[in-house]
C-alpha positions as CSV (number, residue, x, y, z in Angstrom):
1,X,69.2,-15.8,-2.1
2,X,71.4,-17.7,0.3
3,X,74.3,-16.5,2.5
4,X,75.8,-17.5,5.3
5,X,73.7,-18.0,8.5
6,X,74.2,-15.6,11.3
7,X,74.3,-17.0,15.0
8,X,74.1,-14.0,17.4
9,X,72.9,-14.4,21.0
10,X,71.6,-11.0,20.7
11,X,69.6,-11.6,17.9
12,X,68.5,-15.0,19.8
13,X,67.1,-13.0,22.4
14,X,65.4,-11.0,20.1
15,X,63.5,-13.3,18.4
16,X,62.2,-14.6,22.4
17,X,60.9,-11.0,22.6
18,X,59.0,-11.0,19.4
19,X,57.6,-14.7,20.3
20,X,56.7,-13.3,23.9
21,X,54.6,-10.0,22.0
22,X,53.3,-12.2,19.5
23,X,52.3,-15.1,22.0
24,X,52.1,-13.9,25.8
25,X,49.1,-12.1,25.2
26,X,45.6,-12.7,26.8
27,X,43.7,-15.2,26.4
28,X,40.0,-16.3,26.7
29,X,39.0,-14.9,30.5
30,X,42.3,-13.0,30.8
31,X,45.4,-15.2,31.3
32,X,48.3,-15.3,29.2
33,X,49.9,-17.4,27.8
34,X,53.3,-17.3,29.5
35,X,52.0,-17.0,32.6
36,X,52.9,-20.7,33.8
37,X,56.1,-20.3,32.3
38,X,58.7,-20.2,34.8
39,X,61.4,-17.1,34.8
40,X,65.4,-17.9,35.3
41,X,67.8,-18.9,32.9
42,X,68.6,-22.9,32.5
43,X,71.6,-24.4,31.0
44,X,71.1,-26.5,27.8
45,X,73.1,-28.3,25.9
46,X,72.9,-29.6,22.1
47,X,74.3,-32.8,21.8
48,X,74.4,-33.1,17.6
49,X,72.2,-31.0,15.0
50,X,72.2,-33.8,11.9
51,X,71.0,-33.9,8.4
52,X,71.9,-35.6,5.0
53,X,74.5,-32.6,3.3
54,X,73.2,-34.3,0.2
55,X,70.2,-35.5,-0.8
56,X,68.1,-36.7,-4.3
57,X,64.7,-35.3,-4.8
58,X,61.9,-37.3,-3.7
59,X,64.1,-38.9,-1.2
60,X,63.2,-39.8,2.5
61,X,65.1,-38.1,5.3
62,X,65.8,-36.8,8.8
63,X,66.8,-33.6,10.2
64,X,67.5,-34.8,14.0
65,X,68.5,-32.2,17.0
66,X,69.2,-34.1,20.3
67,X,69.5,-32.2,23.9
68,X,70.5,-32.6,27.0
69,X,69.6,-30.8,30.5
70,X,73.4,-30.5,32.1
71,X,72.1,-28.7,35.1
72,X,70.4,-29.5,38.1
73,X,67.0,-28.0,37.7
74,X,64.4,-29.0,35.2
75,X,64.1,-27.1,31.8
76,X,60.6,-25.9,31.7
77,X,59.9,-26.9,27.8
78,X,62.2,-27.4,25.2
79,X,61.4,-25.4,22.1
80,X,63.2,-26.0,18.5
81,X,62.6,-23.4,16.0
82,X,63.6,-24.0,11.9
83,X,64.5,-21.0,9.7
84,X,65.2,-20.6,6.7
85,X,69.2,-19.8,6.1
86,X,69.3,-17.4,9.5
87,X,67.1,-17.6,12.6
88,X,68.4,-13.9,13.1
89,X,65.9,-11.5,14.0
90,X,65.3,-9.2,12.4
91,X,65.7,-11.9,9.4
92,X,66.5,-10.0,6.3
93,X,64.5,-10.4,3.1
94,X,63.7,-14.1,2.1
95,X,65.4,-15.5,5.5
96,X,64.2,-16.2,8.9
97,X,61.0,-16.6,10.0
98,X,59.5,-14.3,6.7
99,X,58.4,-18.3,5.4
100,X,57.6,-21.5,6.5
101,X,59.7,-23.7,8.2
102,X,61.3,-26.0,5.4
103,X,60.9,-23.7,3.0
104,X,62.2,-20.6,0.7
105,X,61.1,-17.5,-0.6
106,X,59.2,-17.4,-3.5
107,X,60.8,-15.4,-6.3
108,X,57.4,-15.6,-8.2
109,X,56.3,-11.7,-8.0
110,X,51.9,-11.1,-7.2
111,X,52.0,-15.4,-4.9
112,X,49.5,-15.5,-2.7
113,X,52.5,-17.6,0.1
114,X,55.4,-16.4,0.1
115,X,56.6,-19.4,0.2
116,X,58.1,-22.2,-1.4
117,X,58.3,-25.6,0.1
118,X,62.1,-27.0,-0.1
119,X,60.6,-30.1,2.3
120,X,57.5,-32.0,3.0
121,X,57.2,-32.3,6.8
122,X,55.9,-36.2,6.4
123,X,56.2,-36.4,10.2
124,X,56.9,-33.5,12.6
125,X,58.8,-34.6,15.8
126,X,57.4,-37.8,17.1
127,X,58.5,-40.6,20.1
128,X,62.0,-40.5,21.2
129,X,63.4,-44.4,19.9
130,X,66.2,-45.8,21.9
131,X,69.2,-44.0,24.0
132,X,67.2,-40.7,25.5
133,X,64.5,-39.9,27.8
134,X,62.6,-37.6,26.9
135,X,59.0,-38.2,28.4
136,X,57.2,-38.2,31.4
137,X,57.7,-42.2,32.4
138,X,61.3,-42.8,30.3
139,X,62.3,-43.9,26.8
140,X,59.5,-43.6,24.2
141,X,57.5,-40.9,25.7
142,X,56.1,-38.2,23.4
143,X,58.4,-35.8,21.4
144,X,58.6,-32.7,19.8
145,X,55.0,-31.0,19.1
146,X,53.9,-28.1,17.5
147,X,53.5,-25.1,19.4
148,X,51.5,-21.5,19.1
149,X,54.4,-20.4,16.6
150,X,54.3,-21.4,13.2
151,X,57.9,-22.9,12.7
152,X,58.9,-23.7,16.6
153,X,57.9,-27.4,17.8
154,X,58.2,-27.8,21.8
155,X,58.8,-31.2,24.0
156,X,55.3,-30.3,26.1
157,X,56.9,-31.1,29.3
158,X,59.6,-30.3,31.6
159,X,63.2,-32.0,30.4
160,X,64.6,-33.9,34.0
161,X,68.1,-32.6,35.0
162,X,70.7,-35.1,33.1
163,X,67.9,-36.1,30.8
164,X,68.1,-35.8,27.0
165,X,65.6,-35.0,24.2
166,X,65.7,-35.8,20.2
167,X,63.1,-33.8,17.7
168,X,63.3,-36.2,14.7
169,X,61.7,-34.7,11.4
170,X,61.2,-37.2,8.9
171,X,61.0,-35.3,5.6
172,X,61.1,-35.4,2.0
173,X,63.2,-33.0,-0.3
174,X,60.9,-31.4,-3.6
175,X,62.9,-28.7,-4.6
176,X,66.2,-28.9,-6.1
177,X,69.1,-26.5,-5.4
178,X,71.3,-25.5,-2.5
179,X,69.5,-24.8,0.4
180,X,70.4,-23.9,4.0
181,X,68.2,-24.7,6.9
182,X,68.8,-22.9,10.1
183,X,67.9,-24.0,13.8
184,X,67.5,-22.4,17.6
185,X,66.7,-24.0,20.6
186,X,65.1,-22.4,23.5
187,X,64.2,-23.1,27.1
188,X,60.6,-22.3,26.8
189,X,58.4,-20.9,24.6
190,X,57.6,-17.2,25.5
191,X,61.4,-16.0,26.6
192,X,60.6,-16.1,30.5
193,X,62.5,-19.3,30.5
194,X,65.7,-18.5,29.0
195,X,68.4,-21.4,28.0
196,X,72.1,-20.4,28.4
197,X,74.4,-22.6,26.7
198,X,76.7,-25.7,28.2
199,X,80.2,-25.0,27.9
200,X,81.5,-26.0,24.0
201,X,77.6,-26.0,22.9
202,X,76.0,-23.7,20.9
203,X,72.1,-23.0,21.0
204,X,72.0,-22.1,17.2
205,X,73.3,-23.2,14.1
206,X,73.0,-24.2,10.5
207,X,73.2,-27.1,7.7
208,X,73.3,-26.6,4.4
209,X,72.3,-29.3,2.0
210,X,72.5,-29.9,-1.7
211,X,69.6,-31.6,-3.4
212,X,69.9,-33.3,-6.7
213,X,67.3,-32.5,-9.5
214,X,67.4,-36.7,-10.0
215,X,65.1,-38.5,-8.2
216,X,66.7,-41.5,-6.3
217,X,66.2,-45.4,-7.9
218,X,64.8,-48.2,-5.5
219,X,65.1,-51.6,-6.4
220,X,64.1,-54.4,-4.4
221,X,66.4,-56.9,-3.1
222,X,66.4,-60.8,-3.0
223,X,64.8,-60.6,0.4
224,X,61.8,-58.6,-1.4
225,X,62.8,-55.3,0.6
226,X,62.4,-51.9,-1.3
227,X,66.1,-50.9,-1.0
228,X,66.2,-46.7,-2.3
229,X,69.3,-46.0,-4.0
230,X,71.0,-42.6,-5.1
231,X,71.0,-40.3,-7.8
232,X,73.6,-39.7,-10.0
């Protein structure tokens, strides 16, 4: 089920198109969607994609993507999307955006999803913590949110030139296996707003992760501090 994941700026641009069919359509009393997106293309740069390349079932983890605005003009909303093994579009059979974000296809024949969970999303994108500046009045403001499309989160605001952004996921690993988890990030969320990207930064990418079948073993220290431990 899993191969290599494809990064393509082509295919990049593709999937915009399909998110600007699917989304910049007309709304209640006529206006669309897109239509207070900005057009022009904006420079964006990914500063580090991170997540555990080994992990125990049932363990607590992050998947964090930090960007930054190099340019001089203000991104209109920075948009994070999670596929599974490609973000490629069309995606073949079992990758992409044909399940849920964190997830797999389901090899069960006559399933009512599709998919099958690899991750527990325990807490989507929240508050940027120390060292970026990512809201409206500085450190702390709001972070990633969920957007229109079903595996793309967005900042909800415009990202200030020289500013930088970090989607945190906090999420727990179910399924055992090897597993790939693809990412794309994007200047807005219909494709009017396209990001181009920094010199020596790429806009898409992939991490692939092992999860043990073993659950992790907390113990609690002297201090009375659930410690979690490994599997082995």
């Amino acid at each position: 089920m899993f191969g290599p994941a494809v990064n393509s700026s082509k295919s990049t641009y593709a999937l915009v198109g399909a998110l600007v069919t699917a989304l910049g359509v007309a709304g209640c009393g006529g206006t669309r969607l897109d239509a207070t997106e900005p057009s022009g293309t904006f420079p964006l740069q990914v500063l580090s994609a991170t997540f555990p390349a080994s992990q125990a079932l049932a363990e607590h983890t992050h998947l964090v993507i930090t960007v930054r605005n190099p340019g001089r003009t203000a991104i209109p909303n920075v948009a994070v999307t999670i596929c599974n093994v490609t973000c490629r579009y069309p995606a073949p059979g079992g990758e992409g955006t044909s399940v849920q974000p964190f997830a797999e296809l389901n090899p069960s024949p006559y399933e009512a999803n599709p998919s099958r969970q690899v991750w527990i999303v325990d807490r989507a994108p929240g508050p940027c913590s120390t060292g970026c500046d990512n809201g409206p009045t500085g450190n702390g403001g709001p972070g990633g949110a969920v957007s229109s499309g079903v595996n793309t989160w967005q900042l909800g605001h415009a990202l200030a030139p020289g500013a930088r952004a970090r989607f945190d996921w906090a999420l727990t690993a179910v399924t055992p296996g090897r597993h790939v988890v693809a990412w794309r990030v994007a200047a807005g969320l219909f494709g009017k707003s396209v990001a181009v990207p920094a010199t020596g930064s790429a806009l898409t990418g992939a991490l692939t992760v092992s999860v043990s079948g073993a659950p992790g073993q907390a113990f609690v220290n002297n201090a009375g501090t659930i410690v979690p431990g490994r599997s082995h």
